[in-house]
N, C-alpha and C positions, 0 to 999 in steps of 0.2 A: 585461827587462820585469818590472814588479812584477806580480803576479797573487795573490789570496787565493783559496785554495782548499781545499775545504770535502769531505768526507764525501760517498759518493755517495749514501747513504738521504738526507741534505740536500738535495740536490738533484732525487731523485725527489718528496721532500715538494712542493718548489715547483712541480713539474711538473704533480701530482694540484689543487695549490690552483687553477692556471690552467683545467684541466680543465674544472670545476662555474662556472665566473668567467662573467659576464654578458655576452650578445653584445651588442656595443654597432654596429659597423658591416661589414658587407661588401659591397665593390666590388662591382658589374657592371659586364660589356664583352659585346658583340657575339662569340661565337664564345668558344672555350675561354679559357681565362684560363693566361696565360703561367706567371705566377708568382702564385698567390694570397697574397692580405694581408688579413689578419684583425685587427680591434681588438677589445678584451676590456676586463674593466675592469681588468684588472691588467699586460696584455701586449699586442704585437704579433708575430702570427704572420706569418713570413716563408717561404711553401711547407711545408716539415718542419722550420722552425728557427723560436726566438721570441726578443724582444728585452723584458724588462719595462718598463714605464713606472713609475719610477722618484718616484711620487708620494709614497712614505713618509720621503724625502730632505728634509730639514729646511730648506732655501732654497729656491723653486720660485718659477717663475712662470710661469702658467697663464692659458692663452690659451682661454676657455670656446668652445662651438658657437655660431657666431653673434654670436660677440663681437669687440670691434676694440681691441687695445691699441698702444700707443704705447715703445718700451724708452726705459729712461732713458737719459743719457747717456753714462753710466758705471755698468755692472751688473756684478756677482758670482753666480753663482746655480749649484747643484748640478744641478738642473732646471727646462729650460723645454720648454713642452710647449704646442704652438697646434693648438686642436681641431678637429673637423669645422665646416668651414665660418668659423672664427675667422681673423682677420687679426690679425698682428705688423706693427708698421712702426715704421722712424726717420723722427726731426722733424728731424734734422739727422745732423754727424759724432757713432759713437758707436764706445762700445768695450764690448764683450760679452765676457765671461769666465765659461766655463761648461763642466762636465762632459759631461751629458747635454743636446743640443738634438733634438727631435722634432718634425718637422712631419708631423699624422695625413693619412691621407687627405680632402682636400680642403679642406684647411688653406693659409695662404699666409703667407708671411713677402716682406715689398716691404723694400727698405732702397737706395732710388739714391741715398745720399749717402755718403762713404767711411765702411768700418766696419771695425774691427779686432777680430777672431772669435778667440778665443785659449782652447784645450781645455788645460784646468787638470791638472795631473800628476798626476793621482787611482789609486791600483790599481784593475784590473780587479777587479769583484768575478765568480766563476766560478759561486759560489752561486745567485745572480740574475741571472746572466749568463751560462750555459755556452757562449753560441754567441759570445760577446764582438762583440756587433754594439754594445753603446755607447760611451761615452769618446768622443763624438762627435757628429755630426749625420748623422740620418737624413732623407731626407723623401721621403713619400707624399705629399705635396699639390702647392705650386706654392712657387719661391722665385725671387727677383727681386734680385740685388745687382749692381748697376750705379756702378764705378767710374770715375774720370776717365779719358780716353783717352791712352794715351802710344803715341807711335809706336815699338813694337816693336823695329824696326835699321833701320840705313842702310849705304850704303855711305859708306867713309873711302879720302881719296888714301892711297898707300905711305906710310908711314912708318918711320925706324930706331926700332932700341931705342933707350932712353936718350933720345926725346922724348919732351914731357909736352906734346905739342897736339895733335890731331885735327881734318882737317878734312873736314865733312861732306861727302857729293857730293848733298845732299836736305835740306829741309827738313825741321824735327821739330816733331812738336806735343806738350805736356807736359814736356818734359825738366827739371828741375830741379837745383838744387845740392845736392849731396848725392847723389843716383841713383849709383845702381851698375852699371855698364858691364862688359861680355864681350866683346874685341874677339877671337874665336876665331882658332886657326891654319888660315892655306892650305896651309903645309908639309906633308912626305911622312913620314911616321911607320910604320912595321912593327910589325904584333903582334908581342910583346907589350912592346913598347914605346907610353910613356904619350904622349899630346899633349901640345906644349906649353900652358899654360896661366897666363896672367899672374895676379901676384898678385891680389888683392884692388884694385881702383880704383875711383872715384869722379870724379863731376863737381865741379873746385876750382870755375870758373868756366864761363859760356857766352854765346856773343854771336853771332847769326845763327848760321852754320855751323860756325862757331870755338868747340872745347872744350876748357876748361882743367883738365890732370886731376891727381888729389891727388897722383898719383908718375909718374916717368917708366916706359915702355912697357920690360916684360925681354924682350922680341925683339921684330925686326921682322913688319911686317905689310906683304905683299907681292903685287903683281897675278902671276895665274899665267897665261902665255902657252905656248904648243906653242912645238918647236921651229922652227915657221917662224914664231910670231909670230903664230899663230890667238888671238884670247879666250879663256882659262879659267875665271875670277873675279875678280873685284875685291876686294880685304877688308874685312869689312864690321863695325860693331862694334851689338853688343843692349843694352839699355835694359834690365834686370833687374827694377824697382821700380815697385810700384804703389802709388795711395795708398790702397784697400783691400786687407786679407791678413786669409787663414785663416790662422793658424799653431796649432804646437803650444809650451804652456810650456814643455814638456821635449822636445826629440825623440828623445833619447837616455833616456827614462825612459820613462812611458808617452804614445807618439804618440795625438793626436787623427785623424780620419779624414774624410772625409764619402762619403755613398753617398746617390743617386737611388735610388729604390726601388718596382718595379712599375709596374702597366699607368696607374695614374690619377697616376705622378707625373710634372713639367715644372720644367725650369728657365730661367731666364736668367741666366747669371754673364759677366758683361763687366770686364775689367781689373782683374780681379783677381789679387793673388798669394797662391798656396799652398804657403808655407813650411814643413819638415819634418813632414811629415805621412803618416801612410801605418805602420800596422803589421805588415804582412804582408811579409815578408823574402824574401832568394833562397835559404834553408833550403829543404830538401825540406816540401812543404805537409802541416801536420798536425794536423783541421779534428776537432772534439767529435763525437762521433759520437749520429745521432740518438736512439737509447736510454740517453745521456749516460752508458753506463760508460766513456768514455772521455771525458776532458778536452783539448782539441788545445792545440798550443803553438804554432801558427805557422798559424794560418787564414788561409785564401783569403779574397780581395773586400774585405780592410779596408785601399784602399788610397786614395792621395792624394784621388781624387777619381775617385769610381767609380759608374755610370751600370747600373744593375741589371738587365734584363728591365725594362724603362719600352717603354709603345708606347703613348704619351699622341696625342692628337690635336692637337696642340698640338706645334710645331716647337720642340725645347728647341733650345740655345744657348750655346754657347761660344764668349768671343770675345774674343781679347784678353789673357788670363789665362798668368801664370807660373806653372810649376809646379817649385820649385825646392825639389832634396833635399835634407835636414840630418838628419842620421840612417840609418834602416836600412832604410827604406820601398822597397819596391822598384820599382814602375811608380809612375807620375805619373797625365797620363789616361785612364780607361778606360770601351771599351765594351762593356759583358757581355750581349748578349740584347739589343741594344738598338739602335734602327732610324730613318732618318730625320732624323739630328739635324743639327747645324752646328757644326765643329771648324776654325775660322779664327782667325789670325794668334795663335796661342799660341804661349809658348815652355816646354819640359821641359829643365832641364838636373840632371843628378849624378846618375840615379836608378843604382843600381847593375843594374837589371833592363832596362827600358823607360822610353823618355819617354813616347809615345803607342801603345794596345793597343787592338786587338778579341781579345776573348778567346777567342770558342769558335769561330767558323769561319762560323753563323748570325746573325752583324750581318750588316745591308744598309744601303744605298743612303744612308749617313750621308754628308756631303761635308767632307771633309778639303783645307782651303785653305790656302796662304800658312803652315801653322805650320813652327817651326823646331824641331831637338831636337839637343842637343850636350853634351856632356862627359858621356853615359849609357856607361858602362866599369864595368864587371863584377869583384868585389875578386879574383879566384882568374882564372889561366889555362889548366886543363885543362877548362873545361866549355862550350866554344865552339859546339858542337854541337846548334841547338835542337831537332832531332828525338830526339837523345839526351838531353835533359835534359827533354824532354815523357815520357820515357818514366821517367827519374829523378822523376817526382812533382814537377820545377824546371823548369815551364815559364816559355819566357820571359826566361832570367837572364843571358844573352850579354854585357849592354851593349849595348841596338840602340834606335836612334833611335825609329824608327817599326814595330813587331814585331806586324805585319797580317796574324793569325789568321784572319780572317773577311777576306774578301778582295772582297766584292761593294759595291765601293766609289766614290765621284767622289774621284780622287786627283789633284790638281793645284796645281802652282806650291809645293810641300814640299821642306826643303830639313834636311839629317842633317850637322853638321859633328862631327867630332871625337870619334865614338864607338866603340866599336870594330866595331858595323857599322850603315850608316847607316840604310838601310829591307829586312827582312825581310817577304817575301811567302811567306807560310808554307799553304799548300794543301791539306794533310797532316796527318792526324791529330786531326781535327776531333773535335767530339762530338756524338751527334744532336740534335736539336732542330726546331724550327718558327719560321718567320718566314712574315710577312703579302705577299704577291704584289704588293699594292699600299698604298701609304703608308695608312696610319690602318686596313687592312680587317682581316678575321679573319685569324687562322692558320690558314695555308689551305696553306704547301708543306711538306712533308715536308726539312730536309736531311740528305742522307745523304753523309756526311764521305769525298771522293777520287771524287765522281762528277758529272760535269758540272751546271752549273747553268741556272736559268730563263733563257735571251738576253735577257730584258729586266732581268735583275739582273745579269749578272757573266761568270768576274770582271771585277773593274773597269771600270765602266761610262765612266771616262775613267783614263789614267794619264801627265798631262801637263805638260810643264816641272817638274819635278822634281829637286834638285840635290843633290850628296853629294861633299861638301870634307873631305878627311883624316882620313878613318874605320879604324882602322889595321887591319883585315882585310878585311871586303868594304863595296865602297859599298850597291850592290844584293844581296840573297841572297835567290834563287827557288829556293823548291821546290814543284815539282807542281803550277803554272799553267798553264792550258791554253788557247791562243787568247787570249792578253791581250796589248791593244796598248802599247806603252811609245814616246812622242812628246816625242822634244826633250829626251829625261836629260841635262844634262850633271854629271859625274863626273870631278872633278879630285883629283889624290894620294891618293887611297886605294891600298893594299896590290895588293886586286884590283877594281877597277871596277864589275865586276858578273858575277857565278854563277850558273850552269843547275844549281843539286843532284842528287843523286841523286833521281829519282820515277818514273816513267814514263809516258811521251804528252804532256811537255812540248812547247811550240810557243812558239818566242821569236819577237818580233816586235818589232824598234827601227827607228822612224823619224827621222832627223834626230838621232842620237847624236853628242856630245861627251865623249871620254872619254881624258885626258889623265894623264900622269905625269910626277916629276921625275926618272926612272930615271937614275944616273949610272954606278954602278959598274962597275968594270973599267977607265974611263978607255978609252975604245978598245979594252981585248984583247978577246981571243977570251976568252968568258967561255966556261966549260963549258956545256954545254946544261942539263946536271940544276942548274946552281945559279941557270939563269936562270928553271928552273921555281919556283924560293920568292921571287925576287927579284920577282913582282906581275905581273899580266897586265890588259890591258885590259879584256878579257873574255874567260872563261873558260866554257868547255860542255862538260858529261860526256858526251862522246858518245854514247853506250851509251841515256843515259835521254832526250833529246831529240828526239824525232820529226823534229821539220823548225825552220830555222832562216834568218829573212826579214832581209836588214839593208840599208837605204836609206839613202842621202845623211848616211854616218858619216865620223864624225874620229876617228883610233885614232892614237897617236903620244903619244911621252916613255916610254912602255914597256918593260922588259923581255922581253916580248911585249905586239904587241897584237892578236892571234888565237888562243887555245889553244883548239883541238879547232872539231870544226862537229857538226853534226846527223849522228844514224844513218840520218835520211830523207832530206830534201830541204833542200839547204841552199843559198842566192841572195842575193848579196849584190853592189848597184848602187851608182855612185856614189858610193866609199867610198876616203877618204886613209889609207895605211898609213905611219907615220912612227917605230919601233921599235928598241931592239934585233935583235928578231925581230918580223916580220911577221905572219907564219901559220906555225902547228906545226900539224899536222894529223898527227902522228905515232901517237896515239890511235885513228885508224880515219877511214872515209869514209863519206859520204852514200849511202848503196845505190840510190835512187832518183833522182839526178840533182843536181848540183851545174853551178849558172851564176854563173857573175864578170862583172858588165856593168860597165866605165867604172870599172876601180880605178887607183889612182894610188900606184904604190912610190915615197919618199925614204930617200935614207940616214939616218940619227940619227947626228948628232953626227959623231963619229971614231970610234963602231962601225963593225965591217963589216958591207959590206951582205949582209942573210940575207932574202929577200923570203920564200923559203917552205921551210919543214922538213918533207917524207913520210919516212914508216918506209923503212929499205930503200933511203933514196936523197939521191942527193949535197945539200948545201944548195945554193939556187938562188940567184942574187945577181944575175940579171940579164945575164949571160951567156950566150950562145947560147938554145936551146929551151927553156922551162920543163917540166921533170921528168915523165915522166909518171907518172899516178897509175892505182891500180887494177890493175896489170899488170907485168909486166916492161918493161924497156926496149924499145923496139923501133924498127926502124929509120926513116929520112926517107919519108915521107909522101909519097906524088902530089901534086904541087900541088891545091889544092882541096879536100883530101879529108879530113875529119876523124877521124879514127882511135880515137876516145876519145869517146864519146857523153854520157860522164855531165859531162864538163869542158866549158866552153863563154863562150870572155872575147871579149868585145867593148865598142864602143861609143867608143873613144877615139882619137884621131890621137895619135901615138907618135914619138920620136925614134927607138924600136927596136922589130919585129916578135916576136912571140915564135911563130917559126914555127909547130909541133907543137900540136894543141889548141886552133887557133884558125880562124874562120872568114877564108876568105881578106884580106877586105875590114878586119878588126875587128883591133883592138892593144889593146896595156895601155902605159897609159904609167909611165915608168921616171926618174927625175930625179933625178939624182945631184949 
């Protein structure tokens, strides 16, 4: 990154000029003010940081208070700055090429017709800039860019490699020739191995459903079934291209950014692409310190597209919008402090950090719909770990799809392909702060980071239909959710499906789980146990840190396991198809408080043998005579009727075979071999 940087007495000079500088406006709001934003005649203060307004810059255009400009078609400018109460807008398609874009508090920039925003490869100046908030657009006010709608993705029938047609299974609106197309892998990928990923393609031709594309496809794209033949996905291909974009001149030189900023600002950005952008890297964060003896080299917040402490009254809006990385930028969209919004049918792909973030732990009640996030993969493989890299000053930098800090959320119909993990619910390690109890009111809660929240915010106020295809370490990664419902995940070829981390007082809850792999190895043998522990589980629970653990009317199968571990409390699980290598290992420990199996159903996989269930200390169970007892030593045949084992308790199904010991007389498991 180019940076000019100047003498710290230089720098205290500008500090002192701002100081004495003329108050020109400050916000009010109802109740404490999140993030205060100060206008001056020289700068804009941001809480303890300032950004200068860049009026001694020799090309400028200035949008006065109360004035209404028009951009030209085709502009150039170092600075453009729309004042209190000043309106920008386009009379048509334009193209804006500019350094510094400022909209002040209660400024508006409208522009619904396609526009192409392009932040000019200028050095930072650190002089006039120590907190390097410009080389970009900031806005305090309201901005309105509204581009044509393209239909996001569809699904595509199977296809080999080495064809060049796709056939739609949906109709699409906007597609064009030329568009550039992401038809992701359904395949099963291991960290730290990469997805596949097709070259570069485009639309040659298109005609209804029928798409003809610039090169033939370098692998197939394939429907993924269980092994009996259940739905897993269908392959589906994205729409990359919009006919408005932010981009940067240079991504790889100095990247352009944009940030929402405070309580009085709102957006609406629809269909829009934001092409490399974003300067804040997966370097350890290292932000100018507020008495500026200290110059940072890798600040926080200057990222793609990043939403500040805004609690505007006013529903901002996201919708539609790519946010697609070239360069170094490491999260796409983000939400910092910032509450209420609407996060639908976007797509993030290449970020090396994140696609989609809440950053500190206090967002709420924003609603994340329908977006997608795929090929976010991380350049380094030893820093997988996001509670260890929160703690390394790198939060965040995993490769995860959707990396949901703030977790008091509507999460629904999201879907993570091919990253190295799809959606992180991260619970842990918060940082304090305040958010408003109810949309648009004061800050009125306290939050305090690993301690239960308001029931009417969280977490996750829904967490439903939800999808994660070939994320090569974990689909799902929880840590330290407490009482959150998860409804209808399905979860095809990732590594592990989905993770209880280490926290304490977690409480899993899946209803109606699908959760699927393409486990081959061994070919039939008896794989050792320890190597079927790295070979991917369906899902996976640290016993030790999970309280109690709920799971209804699930599909576990194609696995190398598809049960590692249960809860250290109470663990219940109804209705549920076990189709595996391994079953259930429960070798980790047991439920202390009561563990019930209502209505499961054991098949063999494949030409593995069948391993229905693994306890410490005792034989594999495969379906053969009594299943195992757990908790205890062996012990011998039971009085009829009598259950001997209080915490074990299976019933609910008619059976070809009884599993005498363990069960109530009347009740079976069934067994299909």
């Amino acid at each position: 990154m180019n940076r000019e940087v100047t003498p710290l007495n230089e720098r205290r000079k500008y500090v002192r000029i701002g100081v004495v500088a003329l108050l020109l406006f400050v916000p009010t709001a109802a109740g404490a003010q999140h993030l205060p934003v100060t206008v001056t005649s020289d700068r804009v203060t941001i809480g303890p940081e300032f950004v200068p307004r860049f009026l001694t810059l020799p090309t400028k255009l200035l949008v006065s208070a109360n004035a209404t400009q028009i951009l030209p078609a085709d502009g150039t400018f170092d600075y453009v700055e729309v004042g209190s109460n000043g309106v920008l807008k386009c009379s048509g398609p334009t193209k804006l090429t500019v350094t510094h874009f400022f909209i002040l508090p209660g400024g508006q920039f409208d522009c619904p017709f396609p526009l192409e925003l392009v932040f000019r490869n200028v050095p930072l100046d650190t002089t006039k800039d120590p907190f390097q908030w410009g080389n970009g657009l900031l806005n305090f006010g309201s901005r309105k860019q509204i581009g044509s709608v393209v239909t996001p993705w569809v699904g595509i029938s199977d296809v080999p490699a080495g064809v060049a047609t796709l056939n739609l299974t949906g109709d699409v609106i906007g597609w064009q020739v030329g568009d550039e197309l992401v038809p992701p892998d359904t395949g099963l990928t291991s960290f730290p191995n990469r997805p596949r990923r097709e070259a570069k393609v485009t639309i040659a031709a298109i005609s209804g459903r029928t798409v003809t594309l610039s090169k033939p496809l370098d692998f197939a794209h394939q429907t993924v079934v269980g092994p009996d033949g259940k739905l897993g996905v269908h392959p589906i291909v994205l729409n990359v291209t919009r006919r408005s974009v932010i981009r940067s001149e240079n991504p790889n030189g100095v990247a352009g950014h944009v940030a929402d900023i405070g309580e009085t600002a709102s957006w609406d950005v629809e269909w829009t692409a934001f092409v490399g952008l974003g300067r804040t890297t997966a370097a350890p964060l290292d932000d100018t310190s507020v008495d500026l003896t200290h110059v940072g080299d890798n600040e926080k917040g200057r990222y793609s597209d990043h939403h500040h402490h805004v609690h505007s009254p006013v529903v901002s809006k996201s919708v539609g919008n790519v946010y697609y990385s070239v360069g170094a930028g490491k999260w796409g969209h983000v939400l910092h402090g910032t509450h209420d919004t609407v996060v639908e049918k976007n797509i993030a792909i290449g970020f090396p950090g994140a696609g989609f973030v809440t950053e500190d732990g206090y967002e709420v009640r924003n609603r994340y719909a329908d977006n997608l996030a795929l090929y976010n993969y991380a350049p380094f493989t030893d820093k997988t770990q996001s509670t260890t890299n929160i703690g390394k000053n790198q939060p965040g930098i995993e490769g995860t799809g959707f990396w949901m800090h703030g977790v008091m959320q509507i999460f629904e119909g999201n879907q993570a392909w091919n990253n190295v993990v799809g959606m992180n619910l991260l619970d842990m390690f918060g940082k304090p702060g305040m958010y408003p109890s109810q949309p648009g009111g004061a800050f009125d809660v306290s939050f305090v980071p690993e301690l239960d929240y308001l029931p009417s915010n969280g977490p996750f106020k829904t967490f439903i239909n939800n999808v994660l295809v070939g994320n090569t370490q974990f689909g799902l990664d929880i840590w330290g959710l407490k009482k959150a419902p998860n409804q209808s995940m399905v979860a095809v070829n990732n590594q592990v499906g989905a993770i209880f981390q280490p926290s304490s007082g977690q409480e899993g809850w899946l209803t109606n789980p699908v959760i699927m792999s393409s486990y081959q190895t061994g070919n039939g043998t008896a794989v050792p146990l320890d190597e079927l522990y790295y070979q991917g589980q369906c899902l996976r629970v640290q016993t030790q840190y999970v309280a109690s653990l709920f799971i209804e009317n699930g599909y576990f199968a194609g696995c190398a396991t598809g049960l590692f571990g249960i809860s250290s409390g109470i663990t219940s699980i109804t209705n549920t198809v076990f189709q595996n290598a391994v079953d259930m290992d429960v070798r980790d420990g047991l439920s202390r408080s009561g563990m019930t199996f209502t209505g499961l159903t054991f098949r063999k996989y494949g030409a593995h043998p069948p391993r229905f269930l693994i306890a410490k200390d005792r034989p594999i169970w495969d379906g053969t005579g009594p299943m195992p007892t757990l908790g205890g030593p062996p012990a011998p045949s039971s009085p009829p009727g009598h259950d001997d084992y209080a915490e074990m308790e299976i019933s609910g199904h008619s059976s070809t075979r009884m599993l005498g010991r363990h069960t109530h007389p009347t009740d079976a498991r069934k067994i299909e071999r």
